[in-house]
N, CA, C and O atoms as a DFTB+ gen file, in Angstrom:
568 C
 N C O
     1  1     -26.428     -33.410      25.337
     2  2     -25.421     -33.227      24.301
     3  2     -24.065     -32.995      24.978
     4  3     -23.686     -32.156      25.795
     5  1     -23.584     -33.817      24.484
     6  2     -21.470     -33.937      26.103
     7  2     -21.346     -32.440      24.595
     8  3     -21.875     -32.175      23.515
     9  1     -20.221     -31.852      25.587
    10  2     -19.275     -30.674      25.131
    11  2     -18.449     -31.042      23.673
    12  3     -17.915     -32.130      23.460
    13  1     -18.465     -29.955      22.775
    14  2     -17.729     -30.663      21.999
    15  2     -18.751     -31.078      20.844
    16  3     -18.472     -31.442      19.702
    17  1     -19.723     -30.964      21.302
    18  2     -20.643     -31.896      20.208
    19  2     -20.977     -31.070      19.132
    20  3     -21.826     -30.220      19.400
    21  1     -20.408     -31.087      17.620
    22  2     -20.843     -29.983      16.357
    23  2     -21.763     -30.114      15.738
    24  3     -21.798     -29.657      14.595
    25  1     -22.944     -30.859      16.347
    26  2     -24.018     -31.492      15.399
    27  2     -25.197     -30.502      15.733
    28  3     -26.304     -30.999      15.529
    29  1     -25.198     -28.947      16.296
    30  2     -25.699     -28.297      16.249
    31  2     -25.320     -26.687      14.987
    32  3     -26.056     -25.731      14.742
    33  1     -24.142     -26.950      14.543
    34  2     -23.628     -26.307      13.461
    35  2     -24.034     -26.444      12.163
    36  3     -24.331     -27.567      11.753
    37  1     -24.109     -25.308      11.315
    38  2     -24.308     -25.468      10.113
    39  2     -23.090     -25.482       9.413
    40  3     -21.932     -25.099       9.582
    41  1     -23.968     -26.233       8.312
    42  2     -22.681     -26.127       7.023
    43  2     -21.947     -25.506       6.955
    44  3     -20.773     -25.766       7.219
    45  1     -22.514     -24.161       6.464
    46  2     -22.000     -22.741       6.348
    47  2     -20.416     -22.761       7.530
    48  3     -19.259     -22.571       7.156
    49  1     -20.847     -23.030       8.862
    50  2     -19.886     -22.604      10.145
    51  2     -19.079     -24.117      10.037
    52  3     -18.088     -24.228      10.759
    53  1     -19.423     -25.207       9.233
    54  2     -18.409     -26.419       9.019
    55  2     -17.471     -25.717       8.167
    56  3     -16.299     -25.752       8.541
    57  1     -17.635     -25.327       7.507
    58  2     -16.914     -24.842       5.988
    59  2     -15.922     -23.421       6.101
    60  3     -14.940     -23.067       5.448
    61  1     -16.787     -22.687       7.441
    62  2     -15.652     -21.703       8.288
    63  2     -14.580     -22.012       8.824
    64  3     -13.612     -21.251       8.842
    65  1     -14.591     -23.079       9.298
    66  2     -14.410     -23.470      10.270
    67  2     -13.112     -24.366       9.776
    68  3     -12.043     -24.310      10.384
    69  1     -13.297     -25.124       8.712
    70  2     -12.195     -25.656       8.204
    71  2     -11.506     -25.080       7.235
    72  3     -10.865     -25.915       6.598
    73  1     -11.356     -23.839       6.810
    74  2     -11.001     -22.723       5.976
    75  2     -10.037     -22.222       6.615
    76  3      -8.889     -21.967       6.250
    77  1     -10.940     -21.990       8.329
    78  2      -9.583     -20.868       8.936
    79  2      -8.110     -22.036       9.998
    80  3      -6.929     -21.825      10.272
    81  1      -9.043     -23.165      10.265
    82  2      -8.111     -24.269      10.281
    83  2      -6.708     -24.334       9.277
    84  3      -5.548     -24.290       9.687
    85  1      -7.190     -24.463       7.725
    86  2      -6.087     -24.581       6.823
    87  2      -4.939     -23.320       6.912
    88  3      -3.722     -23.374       6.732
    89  1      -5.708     -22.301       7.220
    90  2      -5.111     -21.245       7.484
    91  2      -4.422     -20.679       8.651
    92  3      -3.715     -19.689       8.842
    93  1      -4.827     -21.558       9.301
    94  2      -3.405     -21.846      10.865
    95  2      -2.752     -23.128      10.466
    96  3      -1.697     -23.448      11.014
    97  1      -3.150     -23.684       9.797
    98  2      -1.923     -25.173       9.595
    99  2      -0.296     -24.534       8.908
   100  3       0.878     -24.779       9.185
   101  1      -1.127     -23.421       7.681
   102  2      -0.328     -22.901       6.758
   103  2       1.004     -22.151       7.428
   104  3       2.197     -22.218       7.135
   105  1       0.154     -21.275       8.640
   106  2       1.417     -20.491       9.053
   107  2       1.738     -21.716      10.507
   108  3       2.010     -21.176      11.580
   109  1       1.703     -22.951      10.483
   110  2       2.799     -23.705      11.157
   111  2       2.318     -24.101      12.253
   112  3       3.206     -24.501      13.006
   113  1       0.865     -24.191      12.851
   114  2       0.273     -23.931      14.193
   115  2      -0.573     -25.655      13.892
   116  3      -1.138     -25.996      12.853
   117  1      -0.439     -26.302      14.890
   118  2      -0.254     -27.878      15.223
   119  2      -1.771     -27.987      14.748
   120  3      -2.564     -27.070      14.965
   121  1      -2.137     -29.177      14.078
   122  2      -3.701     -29.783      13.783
   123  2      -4.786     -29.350      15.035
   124  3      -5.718     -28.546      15.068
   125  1      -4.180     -30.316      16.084
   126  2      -5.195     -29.954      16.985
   127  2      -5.174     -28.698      17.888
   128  3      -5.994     -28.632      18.805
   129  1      -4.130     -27.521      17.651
   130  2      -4.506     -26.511      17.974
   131  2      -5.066     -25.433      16.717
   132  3      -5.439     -24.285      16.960
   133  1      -5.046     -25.927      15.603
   134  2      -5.883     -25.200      14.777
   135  2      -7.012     -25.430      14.674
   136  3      -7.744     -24.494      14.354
   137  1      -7.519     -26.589      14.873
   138  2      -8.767     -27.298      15.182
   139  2      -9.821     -26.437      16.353
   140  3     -11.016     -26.148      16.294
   141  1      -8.550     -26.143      17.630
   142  2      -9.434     -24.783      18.840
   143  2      -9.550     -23.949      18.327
   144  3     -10.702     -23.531      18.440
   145  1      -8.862     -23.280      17.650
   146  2      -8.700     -22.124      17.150
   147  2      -9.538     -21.494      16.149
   148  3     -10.047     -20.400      15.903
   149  1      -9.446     -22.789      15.633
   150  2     -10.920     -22.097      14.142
   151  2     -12.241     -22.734      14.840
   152  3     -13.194     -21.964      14.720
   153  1     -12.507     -23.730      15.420
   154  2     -14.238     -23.177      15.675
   155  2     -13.874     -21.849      17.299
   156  3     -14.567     -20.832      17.280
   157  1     -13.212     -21.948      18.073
   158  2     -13.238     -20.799      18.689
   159  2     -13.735     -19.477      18.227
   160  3     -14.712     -18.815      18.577
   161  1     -12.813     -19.272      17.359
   162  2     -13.324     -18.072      15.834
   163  2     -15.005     -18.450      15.554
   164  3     -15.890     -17.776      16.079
   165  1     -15.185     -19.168      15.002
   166  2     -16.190     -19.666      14.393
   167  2     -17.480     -19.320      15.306
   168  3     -18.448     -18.809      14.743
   169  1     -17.532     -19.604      16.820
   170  2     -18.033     -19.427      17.815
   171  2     -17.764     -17.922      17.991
   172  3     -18.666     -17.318      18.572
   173  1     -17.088     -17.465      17.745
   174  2     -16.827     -15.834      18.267
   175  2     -17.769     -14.872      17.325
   176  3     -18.471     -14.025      17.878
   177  1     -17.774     -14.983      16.183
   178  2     -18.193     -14.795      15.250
   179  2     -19.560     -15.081      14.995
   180  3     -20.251     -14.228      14.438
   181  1     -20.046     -16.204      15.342
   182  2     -21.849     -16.305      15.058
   183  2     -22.680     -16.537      16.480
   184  3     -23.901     -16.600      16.625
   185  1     -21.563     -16.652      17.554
   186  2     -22.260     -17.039      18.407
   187  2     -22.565     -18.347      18.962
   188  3     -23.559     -18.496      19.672
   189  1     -21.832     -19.236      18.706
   190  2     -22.426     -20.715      18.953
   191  2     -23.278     -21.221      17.592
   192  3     -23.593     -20.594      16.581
   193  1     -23.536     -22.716      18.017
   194  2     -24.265     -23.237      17.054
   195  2     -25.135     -22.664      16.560
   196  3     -25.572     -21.782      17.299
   197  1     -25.785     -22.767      15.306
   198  2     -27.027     -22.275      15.509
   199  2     -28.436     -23.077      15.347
   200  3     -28.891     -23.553      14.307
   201  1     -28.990     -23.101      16.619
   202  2     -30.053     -23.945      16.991
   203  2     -31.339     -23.719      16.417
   204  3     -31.866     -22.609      16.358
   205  1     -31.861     -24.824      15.977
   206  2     -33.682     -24.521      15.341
   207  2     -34.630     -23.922      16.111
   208  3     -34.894     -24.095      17.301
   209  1     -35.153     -23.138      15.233
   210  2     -35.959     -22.840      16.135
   211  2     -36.455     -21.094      15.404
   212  3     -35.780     -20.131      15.040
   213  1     -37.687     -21.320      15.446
   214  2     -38.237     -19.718      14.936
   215  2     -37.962     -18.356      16.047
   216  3     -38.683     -18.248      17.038
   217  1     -36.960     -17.448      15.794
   218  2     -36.554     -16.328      16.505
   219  2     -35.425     -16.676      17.403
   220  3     -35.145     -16.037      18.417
   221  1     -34.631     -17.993      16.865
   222  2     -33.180     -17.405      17.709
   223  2     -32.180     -17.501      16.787
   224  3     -31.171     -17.966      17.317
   225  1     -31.987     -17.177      15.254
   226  2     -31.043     -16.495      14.519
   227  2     -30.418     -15.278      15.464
   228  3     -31.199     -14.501      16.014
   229  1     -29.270     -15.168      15.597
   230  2     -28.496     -14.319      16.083
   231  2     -27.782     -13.493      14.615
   232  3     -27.838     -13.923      13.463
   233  1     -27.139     -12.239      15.071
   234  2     -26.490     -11.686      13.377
   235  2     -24.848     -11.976      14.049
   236  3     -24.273     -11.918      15.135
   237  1     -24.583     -12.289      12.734
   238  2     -22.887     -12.595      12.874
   239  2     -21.927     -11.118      13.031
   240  3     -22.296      -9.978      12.745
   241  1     -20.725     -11.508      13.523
   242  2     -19.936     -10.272      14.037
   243  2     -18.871     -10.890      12.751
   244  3     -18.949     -12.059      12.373
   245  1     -17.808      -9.815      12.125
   246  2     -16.698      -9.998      11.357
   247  2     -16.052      -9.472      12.091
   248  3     -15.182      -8.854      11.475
   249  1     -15.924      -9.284      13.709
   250  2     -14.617      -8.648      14.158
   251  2     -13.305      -9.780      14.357
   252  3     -12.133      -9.427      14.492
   253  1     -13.834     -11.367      14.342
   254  2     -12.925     -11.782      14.784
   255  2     -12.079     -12.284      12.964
   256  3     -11.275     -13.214      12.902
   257  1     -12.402     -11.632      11.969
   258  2     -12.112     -12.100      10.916
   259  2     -11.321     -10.896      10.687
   260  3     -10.191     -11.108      10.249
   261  1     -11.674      -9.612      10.894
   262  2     -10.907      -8.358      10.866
   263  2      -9.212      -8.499      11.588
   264  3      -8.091      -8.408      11.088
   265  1      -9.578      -8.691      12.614
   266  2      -8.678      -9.155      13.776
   267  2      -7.169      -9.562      12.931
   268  3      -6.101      -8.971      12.769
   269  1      -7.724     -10.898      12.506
   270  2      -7.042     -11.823      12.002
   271  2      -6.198     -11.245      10.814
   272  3      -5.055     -11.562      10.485
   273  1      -7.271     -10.062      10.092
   274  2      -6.686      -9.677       8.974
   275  2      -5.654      -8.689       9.466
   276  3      -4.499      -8.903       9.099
   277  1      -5.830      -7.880      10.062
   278  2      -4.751      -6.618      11.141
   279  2      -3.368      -7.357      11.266
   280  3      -2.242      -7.041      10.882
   281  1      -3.899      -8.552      12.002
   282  2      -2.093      -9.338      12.744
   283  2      -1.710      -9.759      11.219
   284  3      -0.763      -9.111      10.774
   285  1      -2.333     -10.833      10.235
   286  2      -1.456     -11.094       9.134
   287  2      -1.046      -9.899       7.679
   288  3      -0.615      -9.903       6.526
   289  1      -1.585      -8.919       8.836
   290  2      -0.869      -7.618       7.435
   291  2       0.246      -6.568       8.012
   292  3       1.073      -5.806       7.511
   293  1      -0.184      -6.947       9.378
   294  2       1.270      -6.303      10.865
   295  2       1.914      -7.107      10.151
   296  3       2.564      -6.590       9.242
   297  1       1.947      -8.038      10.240
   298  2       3.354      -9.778       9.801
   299  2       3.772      -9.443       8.577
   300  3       4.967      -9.475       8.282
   301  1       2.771      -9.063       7.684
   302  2       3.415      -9.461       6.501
   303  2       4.349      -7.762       6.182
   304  3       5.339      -7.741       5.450
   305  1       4.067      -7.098       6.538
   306  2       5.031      -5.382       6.651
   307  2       5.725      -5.852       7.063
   308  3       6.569      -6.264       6.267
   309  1       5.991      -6.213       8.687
   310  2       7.461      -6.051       9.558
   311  2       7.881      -7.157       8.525
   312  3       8.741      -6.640       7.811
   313  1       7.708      -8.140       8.226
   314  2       9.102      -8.951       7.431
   315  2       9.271      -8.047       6.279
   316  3      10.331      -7.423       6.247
   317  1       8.526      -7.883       5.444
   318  2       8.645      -7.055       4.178
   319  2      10.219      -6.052       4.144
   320  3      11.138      -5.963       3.329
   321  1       9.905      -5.364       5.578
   322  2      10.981      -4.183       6.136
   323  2      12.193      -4.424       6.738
   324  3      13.022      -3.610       7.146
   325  1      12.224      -6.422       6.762
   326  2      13.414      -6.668       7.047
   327  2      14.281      -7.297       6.076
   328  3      15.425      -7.750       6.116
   329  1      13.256      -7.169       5.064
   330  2      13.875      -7.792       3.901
   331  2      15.377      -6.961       3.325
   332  3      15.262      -5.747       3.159
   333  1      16.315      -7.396       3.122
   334  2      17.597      -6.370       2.340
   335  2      16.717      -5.905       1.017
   336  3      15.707      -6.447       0.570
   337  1      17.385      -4.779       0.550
   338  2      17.325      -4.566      -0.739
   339  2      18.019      -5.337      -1.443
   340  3      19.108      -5.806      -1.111
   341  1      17.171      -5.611      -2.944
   342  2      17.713      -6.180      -3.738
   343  2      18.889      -5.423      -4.434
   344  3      18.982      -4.197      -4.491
   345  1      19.744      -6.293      -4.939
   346  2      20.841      -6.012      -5.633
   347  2      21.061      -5.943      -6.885
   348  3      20.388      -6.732      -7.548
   349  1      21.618      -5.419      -7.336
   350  2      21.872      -5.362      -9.060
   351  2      22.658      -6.617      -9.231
   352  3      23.449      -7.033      -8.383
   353  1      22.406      -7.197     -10.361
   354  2      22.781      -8.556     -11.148
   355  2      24.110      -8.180     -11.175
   356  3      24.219      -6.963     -11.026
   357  1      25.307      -8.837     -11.327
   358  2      26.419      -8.861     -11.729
   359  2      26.506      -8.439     -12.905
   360  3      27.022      -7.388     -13.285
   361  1      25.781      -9.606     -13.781
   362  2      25.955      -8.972     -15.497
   363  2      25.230      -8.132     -16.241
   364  3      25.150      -8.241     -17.465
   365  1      24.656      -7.246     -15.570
   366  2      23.679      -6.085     -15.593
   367  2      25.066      -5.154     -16.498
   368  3      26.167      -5.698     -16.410
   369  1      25.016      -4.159     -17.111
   370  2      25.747      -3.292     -17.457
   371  2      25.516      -1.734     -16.480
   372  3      24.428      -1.328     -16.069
   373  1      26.672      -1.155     -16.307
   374  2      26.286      -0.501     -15.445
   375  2      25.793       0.914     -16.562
   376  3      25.789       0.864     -17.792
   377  1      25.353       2.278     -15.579
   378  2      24.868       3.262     -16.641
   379  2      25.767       3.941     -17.393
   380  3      26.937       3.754     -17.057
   381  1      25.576       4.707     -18.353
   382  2      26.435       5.500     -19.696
   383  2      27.268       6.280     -18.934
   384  3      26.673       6.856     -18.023
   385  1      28.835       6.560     -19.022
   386  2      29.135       7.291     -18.732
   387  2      29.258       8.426     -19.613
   388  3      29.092       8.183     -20.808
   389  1      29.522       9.658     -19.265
   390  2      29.825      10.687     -20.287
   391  2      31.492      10.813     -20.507
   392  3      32.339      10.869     -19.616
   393  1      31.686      10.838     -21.823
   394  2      33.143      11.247     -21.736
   395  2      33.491      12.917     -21.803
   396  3      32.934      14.003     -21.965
   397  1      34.736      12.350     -21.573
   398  2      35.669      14.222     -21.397
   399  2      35.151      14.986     -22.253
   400  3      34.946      16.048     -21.665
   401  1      34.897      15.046     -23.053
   402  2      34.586      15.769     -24.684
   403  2      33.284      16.529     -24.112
   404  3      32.999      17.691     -23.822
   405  1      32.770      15.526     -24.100
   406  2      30.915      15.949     -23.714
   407  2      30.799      17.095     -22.762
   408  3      30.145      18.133     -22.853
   409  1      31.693      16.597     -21.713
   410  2      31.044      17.586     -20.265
   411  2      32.135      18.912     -20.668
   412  3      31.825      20.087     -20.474
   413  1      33.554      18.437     -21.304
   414  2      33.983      19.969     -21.870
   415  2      33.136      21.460     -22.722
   416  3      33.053      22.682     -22.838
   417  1      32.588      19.901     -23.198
   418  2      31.206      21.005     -24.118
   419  2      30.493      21.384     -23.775
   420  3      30.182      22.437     -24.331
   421  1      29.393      20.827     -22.341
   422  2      28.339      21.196     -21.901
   423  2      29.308      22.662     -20.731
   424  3      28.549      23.617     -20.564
   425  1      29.971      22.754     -20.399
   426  2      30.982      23.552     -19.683
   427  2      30.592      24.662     -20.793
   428  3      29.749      25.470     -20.402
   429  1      31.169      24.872     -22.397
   430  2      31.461      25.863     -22.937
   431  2      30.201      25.993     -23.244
   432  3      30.177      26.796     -24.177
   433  1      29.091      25.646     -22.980
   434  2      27.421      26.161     -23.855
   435  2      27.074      26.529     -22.454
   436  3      26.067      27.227     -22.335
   437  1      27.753      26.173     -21.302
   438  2      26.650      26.866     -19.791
   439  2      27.293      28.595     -19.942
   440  3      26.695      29.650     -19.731
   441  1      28.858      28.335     -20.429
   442  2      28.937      29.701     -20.099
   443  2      28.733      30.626     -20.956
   444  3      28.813      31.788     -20.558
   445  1      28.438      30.375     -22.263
   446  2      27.714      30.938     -23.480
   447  2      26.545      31.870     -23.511
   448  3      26.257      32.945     -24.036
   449  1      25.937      30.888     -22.630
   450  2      24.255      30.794     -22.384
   451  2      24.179      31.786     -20.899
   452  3      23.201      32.445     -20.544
   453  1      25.076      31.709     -20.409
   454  2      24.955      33.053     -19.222
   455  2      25.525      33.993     -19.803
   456  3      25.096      35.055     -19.353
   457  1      26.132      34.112     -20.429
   458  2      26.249      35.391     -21.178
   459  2      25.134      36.032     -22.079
   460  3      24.960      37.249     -22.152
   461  1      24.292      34.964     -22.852
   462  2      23.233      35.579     -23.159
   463  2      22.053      35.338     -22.497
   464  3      20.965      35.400     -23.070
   465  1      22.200      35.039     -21.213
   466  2      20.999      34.803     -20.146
   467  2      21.047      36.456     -19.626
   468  3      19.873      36.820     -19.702
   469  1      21.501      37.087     -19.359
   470  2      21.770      37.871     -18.854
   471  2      20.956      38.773     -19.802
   472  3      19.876      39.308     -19.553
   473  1      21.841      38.856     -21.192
   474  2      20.766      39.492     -22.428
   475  2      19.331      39.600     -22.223
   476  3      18.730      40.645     -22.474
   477  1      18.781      38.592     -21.790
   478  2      17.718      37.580     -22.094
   479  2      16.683      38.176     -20.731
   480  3      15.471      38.368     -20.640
   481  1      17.565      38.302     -20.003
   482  2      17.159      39.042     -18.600
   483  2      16.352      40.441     -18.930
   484  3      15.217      40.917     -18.901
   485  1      17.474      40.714     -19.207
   486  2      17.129      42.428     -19.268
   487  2      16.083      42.316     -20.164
   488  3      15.035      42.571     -19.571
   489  1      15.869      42.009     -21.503
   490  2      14.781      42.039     -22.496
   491  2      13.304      41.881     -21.370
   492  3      12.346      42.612     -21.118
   493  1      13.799      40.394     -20.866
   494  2      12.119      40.178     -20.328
   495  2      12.104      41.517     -18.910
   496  3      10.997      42.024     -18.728
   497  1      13.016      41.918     -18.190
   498  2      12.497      42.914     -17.245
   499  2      11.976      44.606     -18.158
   500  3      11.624      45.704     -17.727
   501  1      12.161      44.074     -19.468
   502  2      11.376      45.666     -19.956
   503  2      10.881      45.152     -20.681
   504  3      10.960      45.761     -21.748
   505  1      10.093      43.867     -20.783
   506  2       8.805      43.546     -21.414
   507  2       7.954      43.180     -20.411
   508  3       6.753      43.039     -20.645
   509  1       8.422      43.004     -19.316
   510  2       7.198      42.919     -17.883
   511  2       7.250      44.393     -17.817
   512  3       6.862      44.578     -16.663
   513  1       7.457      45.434     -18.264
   514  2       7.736      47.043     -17.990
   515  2       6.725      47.369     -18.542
   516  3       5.686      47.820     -18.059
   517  1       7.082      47.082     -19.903
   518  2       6.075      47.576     -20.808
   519  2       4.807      47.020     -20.526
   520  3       3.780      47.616     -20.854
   521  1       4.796      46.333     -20.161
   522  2       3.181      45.229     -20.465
   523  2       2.204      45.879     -19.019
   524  3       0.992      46.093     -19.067
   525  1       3.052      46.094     -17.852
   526  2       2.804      46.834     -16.904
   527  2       1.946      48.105     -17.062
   528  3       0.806      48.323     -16.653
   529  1       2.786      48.881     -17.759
   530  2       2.083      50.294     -18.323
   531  2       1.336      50.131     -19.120
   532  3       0.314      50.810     -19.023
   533  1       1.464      49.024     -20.477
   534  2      -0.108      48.745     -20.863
   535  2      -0.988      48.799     -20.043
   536  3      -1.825      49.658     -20.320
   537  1      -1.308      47.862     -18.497
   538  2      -2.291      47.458     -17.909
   539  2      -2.750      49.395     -17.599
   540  3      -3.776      50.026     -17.854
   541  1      -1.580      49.755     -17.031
   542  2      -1.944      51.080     -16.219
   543  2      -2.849      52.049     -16.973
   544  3      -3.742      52.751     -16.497
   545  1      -2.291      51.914     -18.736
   546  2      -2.810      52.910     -19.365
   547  2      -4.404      52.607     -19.673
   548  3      -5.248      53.503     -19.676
   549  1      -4.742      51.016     -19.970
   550  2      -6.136      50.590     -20.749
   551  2      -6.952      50.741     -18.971
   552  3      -8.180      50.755     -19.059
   553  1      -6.495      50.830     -17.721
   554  2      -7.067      50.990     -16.393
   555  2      -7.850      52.421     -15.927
   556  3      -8.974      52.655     -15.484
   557  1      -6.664      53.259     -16.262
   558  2      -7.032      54.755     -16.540
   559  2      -7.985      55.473     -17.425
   560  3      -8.925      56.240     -17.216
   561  1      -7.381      54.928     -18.570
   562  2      -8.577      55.307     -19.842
   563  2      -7.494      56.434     -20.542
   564  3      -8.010      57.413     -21.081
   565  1      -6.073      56.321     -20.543
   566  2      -5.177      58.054     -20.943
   567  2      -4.453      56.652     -21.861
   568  3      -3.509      56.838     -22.630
């Protein structure tokens, strides 16, 4: 059998074999070096042909399919991260502004509201007081 010869392959490793081919043509890599490349794989992966014969099934490896998956997901991040951010449309409207009026008002209700925050203070530090000495008194039994 001269080198080269695929007539010891199965279907199955034909059909690998021209899968991961299409898939080096795609990212730009020449016929006949995708052609080495995917039964190389193909061979890495099951081992060579696989020959008849009762007890020489070999078990297949997925490292060289893993592999493959690692570098085209490295590739596909680093471009991802060189991508610019997108931009806002021109005729997008931009967001609401507030007018003078508004933030004059929210001005006179902050300082309103600290004036009776303060109120508001003191109430809750002698209702955590009280509630305190509840605990102390139902603890004791007085």
């Amino acid at each position: 059998m001269p080198r080269g010869d695929r007539s010891k392959y199965t279907g199955k490793q034909d059909r690998q074999a021209e899968h991961i081919e299409e898939g080096y043509e795609k990212r730009g890599v020449g016929k006949k070096e995708a052609e080495r490349r995917a039964w190389a794989t193909v061979n890495k992966s099951s081992g060579g042909g696989k020959k008849s014969g009762s007890g020489r099934g070999r078990t297949t490896s997925n490292a060289p399919a893993r592999k493959g998956g690692r570098k085209a997901g490295a590739t596909r991040r680093s471009a991802a991260k060189k991508t610019p951010a997108k931009k806002t449309p021109a005729n997008k409207t931009p967001a609401k502004k507030t007018s003078a009026g508004a933030s004059s008002a929210r001005k006179a209700t902050n300082k309103t509201s600290r004036k009776t925050g303060a109120a508001t203070a003191g109430s809750r530090n002698a209702a955590r007081k009280s509630g305190s000495a509840r605990k102390r008194t139902m603890v004791s039994g007085t």
